[in-house]
N, C-alpha and C positions, 0 to 999 in steps of 0.2 A: 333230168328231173322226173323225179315217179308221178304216177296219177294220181288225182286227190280222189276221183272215184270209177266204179266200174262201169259207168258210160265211155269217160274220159277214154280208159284204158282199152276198151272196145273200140271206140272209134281211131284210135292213135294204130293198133292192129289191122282195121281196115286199109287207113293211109297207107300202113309199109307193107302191107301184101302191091297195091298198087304198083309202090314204089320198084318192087321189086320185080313184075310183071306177072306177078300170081291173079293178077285183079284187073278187071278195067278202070280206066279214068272216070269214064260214064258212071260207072255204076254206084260211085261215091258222094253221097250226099251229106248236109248240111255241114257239120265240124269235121267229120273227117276229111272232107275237102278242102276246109282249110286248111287242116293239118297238113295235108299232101301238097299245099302250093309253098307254106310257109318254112315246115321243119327239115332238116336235113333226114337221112334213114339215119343214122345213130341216135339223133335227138328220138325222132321215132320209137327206136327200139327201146329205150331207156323206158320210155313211156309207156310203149303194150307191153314189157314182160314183166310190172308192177306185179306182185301177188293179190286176190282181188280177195282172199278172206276175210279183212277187215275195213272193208272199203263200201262205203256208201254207194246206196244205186246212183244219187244224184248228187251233185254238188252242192252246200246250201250257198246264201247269198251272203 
């Protein structure tokens, strides 16, 4: 599933660097820490390499 915006897709890129041991656990905070306990790395990837040109900073509600 793509990102709906370029927070989303920033923090989904933090989680799979984690994932991958590019990153520490620690160092991951708020959503992408979720993302890291909950997503697989594919779901992941699908997720940070959304193109972020047309993509909202933030999500509306």
């Amino acid at each position: 599933m793509p990102a709906k915006s370029k927070k989303q897709q920033m923090a989904a890129g933090a989680a799979l660097a984690a994932k991958r041991g590019k990153r520490s656990k620690s160092s991951l905070k708020g959503a992408s820490r979720g993302m890291y306990k909950s997503m697989s790395k594919q779901e992941l990837r699908r997720m940070a390499k959304t193109k972020r040109k047309k993509l909202p900073t933030k999500k509306r509600r």
